[in-house]
N, C-alpha and C positions, 0 to 999 in steps of 0.2 A: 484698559485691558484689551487686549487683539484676541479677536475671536474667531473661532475657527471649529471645526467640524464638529468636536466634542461639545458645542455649545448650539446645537443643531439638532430640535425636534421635528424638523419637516420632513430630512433627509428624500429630497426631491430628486436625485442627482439617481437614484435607483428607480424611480419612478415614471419620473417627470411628467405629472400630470396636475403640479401644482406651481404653486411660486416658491419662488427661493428667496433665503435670508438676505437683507443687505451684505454680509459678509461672509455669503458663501464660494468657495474656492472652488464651484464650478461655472459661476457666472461673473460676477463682476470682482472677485476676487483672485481668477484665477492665472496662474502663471503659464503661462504658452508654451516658454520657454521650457520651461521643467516637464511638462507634458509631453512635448513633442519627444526630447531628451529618454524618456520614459516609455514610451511608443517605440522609441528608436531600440532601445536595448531588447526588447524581445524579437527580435530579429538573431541574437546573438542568441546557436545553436545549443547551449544546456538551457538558458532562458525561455528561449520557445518552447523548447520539451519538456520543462516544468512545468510551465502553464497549462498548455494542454492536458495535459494529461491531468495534471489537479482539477481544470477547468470541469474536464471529461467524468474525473473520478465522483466529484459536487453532481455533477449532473443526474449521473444515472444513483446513484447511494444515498441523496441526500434525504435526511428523517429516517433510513432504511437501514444502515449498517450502521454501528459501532466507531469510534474512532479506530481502535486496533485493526480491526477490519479494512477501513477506508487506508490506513498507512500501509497494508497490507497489498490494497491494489493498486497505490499509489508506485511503491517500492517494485512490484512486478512491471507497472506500465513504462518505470523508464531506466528497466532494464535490470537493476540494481540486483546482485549475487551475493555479498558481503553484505553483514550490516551490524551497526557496531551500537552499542548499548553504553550508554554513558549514566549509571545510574549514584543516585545518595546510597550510600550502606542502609541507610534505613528503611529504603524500598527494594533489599538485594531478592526477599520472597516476591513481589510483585515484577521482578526483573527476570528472574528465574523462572518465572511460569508464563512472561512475554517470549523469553528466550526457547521455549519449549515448541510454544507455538508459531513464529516464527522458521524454527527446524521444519514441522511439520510439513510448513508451506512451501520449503524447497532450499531455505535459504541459510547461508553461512551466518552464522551467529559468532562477534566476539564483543565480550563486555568490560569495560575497566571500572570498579569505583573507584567514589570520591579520593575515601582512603587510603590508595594503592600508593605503593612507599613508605607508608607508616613516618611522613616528615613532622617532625617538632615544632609546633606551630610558629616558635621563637626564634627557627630558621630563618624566617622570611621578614621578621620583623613584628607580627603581630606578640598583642599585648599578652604578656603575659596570665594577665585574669581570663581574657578570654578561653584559660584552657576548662574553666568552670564547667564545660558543654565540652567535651573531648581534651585530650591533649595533640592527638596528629591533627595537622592542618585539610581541611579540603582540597584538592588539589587539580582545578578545572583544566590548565594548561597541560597537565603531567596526561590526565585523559585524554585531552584532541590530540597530543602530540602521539600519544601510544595508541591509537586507532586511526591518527595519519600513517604510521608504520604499518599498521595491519593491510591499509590501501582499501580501507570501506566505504561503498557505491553513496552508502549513507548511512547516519546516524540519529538515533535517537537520543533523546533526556527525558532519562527517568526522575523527577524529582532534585535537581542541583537546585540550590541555596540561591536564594536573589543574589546578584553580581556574580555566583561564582559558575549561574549559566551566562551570564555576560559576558565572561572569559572563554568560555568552551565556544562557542559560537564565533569567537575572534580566532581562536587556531584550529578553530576544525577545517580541514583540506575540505572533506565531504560536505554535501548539502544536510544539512540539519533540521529535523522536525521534533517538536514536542508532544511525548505524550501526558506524560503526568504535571503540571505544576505545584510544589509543593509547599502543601499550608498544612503546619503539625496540627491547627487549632479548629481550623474547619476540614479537616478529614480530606484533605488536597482537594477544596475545591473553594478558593479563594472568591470565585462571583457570588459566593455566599452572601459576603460580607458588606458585597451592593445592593443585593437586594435587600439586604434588613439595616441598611445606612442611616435610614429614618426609624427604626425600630430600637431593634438590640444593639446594632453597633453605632446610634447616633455620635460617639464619638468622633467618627470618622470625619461628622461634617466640620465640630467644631475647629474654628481659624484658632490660628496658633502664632496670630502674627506676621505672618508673612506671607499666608493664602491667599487666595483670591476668591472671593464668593464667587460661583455660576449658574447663572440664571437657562433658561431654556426658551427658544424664540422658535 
């Protein structure tokens, strides 16, 4: 097995006031190349001014404000007028009261759901049982594409379904930030499920075959 960060309890590389792993990817694992490459891109003008100003926003907020808050100063610092809400139907009450506050703060609010279009899940190819949980499809691409039209500074995701924020984040024009990730089971807050890994959700650890055990070094 190739190990890498995630298998990393020293995490020296924030520190460094200790030793680092044999196969840590800032010492004797690391790639120059990709670095430097990496280095290089924030030199590229929306690049730079993202950082910054995230960098800036962590700075002065951090343990202090709210995520809605911190997206909030994030959204004014690099400039951003429009802002586009890309929510699950299931979180439209929690979208509608980000949307409010937002307004508040000066700024253009447009939001498309999932289910916008009302498309037949059967359209696209999917299986027909899957209509068990709905019959219209989710529709990740139909949202970026319809708040790429709208011309928004940036976007939100309120809660989109695994892979079907994978898609929205591939056609979103705009920069994209998360605020809600969505777990129906732990009340959208999926690190839940880390922490009680060794508890209530031991299932989590057991291999299934094709896992890989990971140790901590």
């Amino acid at each position: 097995m190739i190990r890498s960060c995630v298998d990393c309890a020293v995490i020296n590389c924030d520190v460094q006031n200790r030793t680092y792993p044999k196969f840590c990817l800032t010492t004797e694992n690391s790639d120059e190349e990709v670095l430097k490459q990496s280095l290089e891109l924030y030199n590229e003008e929306e690049n730079h001014k993202v950082m910054i100003h995230a960098a800036n926003v962590e700075a002065e907020y951090y343990g202090i404000l709210t995520r809605v808050e911190e997206t909030i100063q994030f959204a004014k610092r690099i400039g951003a007028k429009k802002i586009g809400i890309a929510t699950c139907v299931g979180l439209i009450s929690e979208s509608r009261t980000l949307a409010s506050i937002l307004r508040k703060k000066g700024f253009e609010v447009f939001g498309v759901a999932c289910k916008a279009g009302a498309v037949d899940k059967t359209v696209v190819g999917i299986d027909e049982s899957c209509k068990k949980v709905g019959v219209n499809m989710c529709n990740p691409i139909h949202q970026a594409k319809r708040l790429n039209a709208e011309h928004t500074d940036l976007n939100i995701v309120m809660g989109l379904s695994v892979g079907h924020d994978s898609l929205f984040y591939k056609y979103s024009d705009a920069l994209v930030t998360t605020l809600v990730t969505k777990d129906r089971v732990l009340g959208h807050n999926p690190v839940a499920a880390l922490y009680t890994a060794n508890s209530y959700y031991k299932r989590l650890l057991e291999q299934d075959g094709r896992g890989e055990e990971t140790k901590e070094f």
